[in-house]
N, C-alpha and C positions, 0 to 999 in steps of 0.2 A: 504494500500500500504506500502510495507518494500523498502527504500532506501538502498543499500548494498557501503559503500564506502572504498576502498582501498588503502592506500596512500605509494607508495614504492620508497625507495631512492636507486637507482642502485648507486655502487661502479663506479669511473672512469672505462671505457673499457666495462663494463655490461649493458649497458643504451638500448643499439640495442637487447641484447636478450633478455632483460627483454618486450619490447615491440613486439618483434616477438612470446613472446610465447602467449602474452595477446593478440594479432591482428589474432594467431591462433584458440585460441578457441572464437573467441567475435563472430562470424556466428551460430557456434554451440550453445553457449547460448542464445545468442536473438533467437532462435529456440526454444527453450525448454516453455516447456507447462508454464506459467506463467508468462512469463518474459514479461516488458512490453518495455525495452529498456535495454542495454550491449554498455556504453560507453566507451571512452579510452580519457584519458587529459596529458598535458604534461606541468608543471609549469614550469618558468624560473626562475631563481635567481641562490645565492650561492651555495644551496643544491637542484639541480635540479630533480624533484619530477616526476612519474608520477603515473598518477591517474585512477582507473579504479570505474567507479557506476556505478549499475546496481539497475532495479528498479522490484520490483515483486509484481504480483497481493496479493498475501496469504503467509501466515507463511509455511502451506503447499510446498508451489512454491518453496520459499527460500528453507524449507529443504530437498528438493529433489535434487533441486540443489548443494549443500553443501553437498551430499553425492552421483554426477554424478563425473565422468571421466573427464570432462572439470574442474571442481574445485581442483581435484589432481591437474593437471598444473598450475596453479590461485598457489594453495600451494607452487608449485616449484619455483614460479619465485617470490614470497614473500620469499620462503628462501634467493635468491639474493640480498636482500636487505642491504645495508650496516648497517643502523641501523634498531632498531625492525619497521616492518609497525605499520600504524595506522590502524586501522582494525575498521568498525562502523556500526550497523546495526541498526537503527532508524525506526520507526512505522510512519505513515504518515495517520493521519485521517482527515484532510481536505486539500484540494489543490485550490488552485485558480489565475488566471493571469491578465490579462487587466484590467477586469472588477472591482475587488478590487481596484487597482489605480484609475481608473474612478470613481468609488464607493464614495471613502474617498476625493476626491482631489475637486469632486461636492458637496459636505458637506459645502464646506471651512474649515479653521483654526482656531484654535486663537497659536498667537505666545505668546514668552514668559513674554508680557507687556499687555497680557489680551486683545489684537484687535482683532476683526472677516476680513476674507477676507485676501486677498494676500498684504495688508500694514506689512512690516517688518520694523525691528527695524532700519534698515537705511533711509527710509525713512520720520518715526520718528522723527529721528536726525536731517535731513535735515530742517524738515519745522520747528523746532521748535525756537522760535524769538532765534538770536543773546544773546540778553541782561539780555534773562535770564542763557546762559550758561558762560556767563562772568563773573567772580566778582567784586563788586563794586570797583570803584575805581581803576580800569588794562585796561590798554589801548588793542583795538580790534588789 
């Protein structure tokens, strides 16, 4: 599986057609033979971002895609960007969800004072006597 991620910072005033041209073609590409999903994200902050991933079965997929008529537009509306996109296209050979968490979390732990099991370091702290974290001779 190839992750394809996009990240483009429309100019004040550009922000609406940078996302009408990506909200254009995102039907046409999740169509297209390979594709396994044609997202659209929209960050908040200072430099308000948005974000297009798309995820494709084969290298194949991708380069077909990457030279369709939907991706000239993807191009044009990356030229809009104020500064250069981030542009990423990453290999993805294992995938997994729930079951990982469930997987590792049924294990248990050891934290970072060598316990097994969900005792963390506050806990620790708590039961451990008074008088040995005092020093001699300082009132509690």
């Amino acid at each position: 599986m190839i992750l394809g991620t996009l990240r483009i910072l429309p100019p004040p005033g550009r922000r609406l057609q940078v996302l009408q041209i990506l909200r254009s073609i995102q039907g046409p590409v999740a169509a297209q033979p390979g594709c396994g999903s044609c997202r659209i994200y929209e960050e908040e902050g200072p430099q308000p971002t948005i974000v297009l991933v798309e995820q494709w079965e084969s290298k194949a997929a991708l380069e077909a895609h990457l030279r369709s008529d939907a991706y000239h537009r993807i191009l044009g509306a990356l030229e809009l960007s104020s500064a250069p996109p981030e542009i990423r296209f990453d290999s993805v050979t294992e995938s997994e969800g729930m079951e990982l968490i469930e997987r590792i979390r049924s294990q248990g732990h050891t934290t970072r004072r060598g316990r097994r099991g969900g005792e963390d370091d506050a806990d620790a702290t708590a039961t451990r006597p008074l008088d040995a974290t005092v020093p001699k001779g300082q009132k509690r």
